[in-house]
C-alpha angles and dihedrals in degrees: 000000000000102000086044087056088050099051099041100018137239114330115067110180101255083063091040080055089048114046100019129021111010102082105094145289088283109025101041118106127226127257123235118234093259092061094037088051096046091047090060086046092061090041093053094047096053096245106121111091107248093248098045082053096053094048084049101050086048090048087056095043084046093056105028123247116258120234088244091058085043101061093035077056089050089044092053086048100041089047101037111036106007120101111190128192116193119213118215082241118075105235126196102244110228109207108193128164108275094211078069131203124300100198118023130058127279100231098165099090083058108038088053093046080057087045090050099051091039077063090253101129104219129195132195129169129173136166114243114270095339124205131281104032088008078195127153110303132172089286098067096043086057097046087045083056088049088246111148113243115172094086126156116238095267093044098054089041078060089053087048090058100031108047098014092242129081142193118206109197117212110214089051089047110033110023095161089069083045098061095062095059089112099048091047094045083063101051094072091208134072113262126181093286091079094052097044105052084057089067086053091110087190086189101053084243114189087214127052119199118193140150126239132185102206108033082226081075093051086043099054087042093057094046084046096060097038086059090044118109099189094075152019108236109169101177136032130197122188127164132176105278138197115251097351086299130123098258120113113247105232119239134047095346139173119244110185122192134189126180139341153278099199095054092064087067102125112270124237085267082060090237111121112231121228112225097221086073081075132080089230108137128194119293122218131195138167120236120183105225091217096069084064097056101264099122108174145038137305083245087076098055088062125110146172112251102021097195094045100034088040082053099043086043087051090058106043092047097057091044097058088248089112125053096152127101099304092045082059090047103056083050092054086041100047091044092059083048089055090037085052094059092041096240091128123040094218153025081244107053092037081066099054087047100056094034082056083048095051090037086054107054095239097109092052081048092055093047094055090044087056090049085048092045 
């Protein structure tokens, strides 16, 4: 222990459990971002014994991570085990949870193959059957589409710029994560690790799109990445979604919204301004789905086999062979998509966007260029 405490400093995590955060859900203390980065430092590198890390992972799900030891978490990652690979196109960046969903469809493949053709670059990434659920993700709806997926960074930064749409991989970008995938798998529960690896942002996005159930949860993701210091994200979009994914539930739900593309334009100094230098706080607001044109329940987004029925839904609705209620969900999906990057003003005019995009053929286009990719 010794050596470990030389090479990574003073607070292992049997002391961290000790002396900070182990006491229990009401009585443990916070750490500061220096232990908790150090902390991550000593997950990622394999030191902590197996049992001191699982009691570590449940006293932090106990208490309930900060979003300052969040983002330290997200720092150690992005620094230590993520590679990114940056496209000349400025993606939004769609954060769902990796474990997946296990009974409704999976409509982001093609609500951000909408986006894409709409002009909107759209990026997902996802691991393979990820503790604790290890359910459908993006990955198996791609590989059900025939779409490769095992890309490494720079070739999914080329899909980026050349379809519009692109699949980060995360065994390929953020192997540290990866490599936990046992340890994880034993602890029964989720821990940190699966929100965070959501945050990876693998191509340096502007704009970061994710789901809550609570807007407690939006609200401490968004603080998270503003006190982040691996990364510039200068707007957030989270909507109640359905299973953890980034599928909007249907019914009275909450959008919330922080910063701005748009205010990160160079000055006339020439110098871009970060957002997080404002006071500006998260901005919440209530849509009826039906006014979109998603008129029923989440029951009736479910389905049998999520990876082969997302992937035949994907193609029929981009084909015109679908005009039923998914059909209506991938346009309310891909319009909050186009609403995220500010490239339209409104939910209402992101709709029309992307039910001009469906009518036209060019999504359908976009589809057959990615299983060409």
């Amino acid at each position: 222990m010794a050596q470990a405490t030389q090479e990574f400093g003073d607070w292992p995590l049997k002391r961290l459990m000790t002396e900070v955060v182990g006491s229990g859900h009401k009585s443990a203390d916070d750490m500061d971002r220096d232990q908790a980065r150090e902390a991550f430092q000593r997950i990622l590198a394999g030191e902590p014994d197996h049992t001191t890390l699982g009691a570590f992972w449940l006293a932090n799900r106990w208490k309930r991570n900060t979003p300052e030891e969040l983002a330290a978490y997200v720092d150690v990652m992005r620094e230590e085990s993520v590679e990114t690979a940056e496209p000349e196109a400025d993606p939004v960046d769609c954060g769902a949870n990796y474990d997946g969903k296990g009974r409704s469809a999976i409509l982001g493949v093609a609500a951000g193959l909408v986006a894409a053709a709409a002009g909107t670059p759209v990026v997902v990434h996802s691991g393979d059957r990820v503790p604790t659920q290890k359910q459908d993700a993006y990955k198996h709806v791609l590989d059900e589409l025939g779409v490769e997926t095992e890309l490494r960074p720079s070739e999914s930064a080329d899909m980026v710029d050349e379809i519009g749409f692109g699949y980060y991989y995360q065994p390929e970008f953020n192997p540290g994560i990866d490599a936990l995938f046992d340890r994880r798998d034993n602890m029964g529960v989720r821990t940190f690790v699966n929100t965070v690896e959501t945050l990876a942002n693998p191509a340096n996005a502007d704009v970061h799109l994710g789901s809550f159930y609570h807007l407690a949860f939006a609200t401490k993701m968004t603080d998270t990445l503003q006190a982040a210091q691996s990364q510039t994200v200068s707007r957030t979009l989270f909507f109640q979604g359905m299973e953890g994914y980034d599928d909007v539930r249907p019914g009275s739900t909450i959008v919330a919204e922080w910063g701005s593309v748009r205010s990160t334009d160079e000055s006339s100094s020439g110098e871009r301004s970060d957002p997080r230098d404002g006071d500006d706080e998260l901005d919440d607001f209530e849509i009826e789905t039906a006014n979109y044109g998603m008129d029923f329940e989440s029951e009736d987004l479910q389905v049998d086999d999520v990876a082969g029925d997302s992937a035949e839904i994907t193609k029929e609705v981009l084909t015109g062979e679908r005009d039923d209620q998914f059909a209506d969900a991938v346009a309310l999906n891909a319009a909050l998509r186009i609403y995220a990057r500010e490239d339209a003003d409104s939910l209402d005019e992101g709709l029309e966007i992307a039910r001009e995009v469906l009518d036209s053929g060019e999504a359908e286009a976009t589809l057959e260029a990615l299983q060409e990719f």
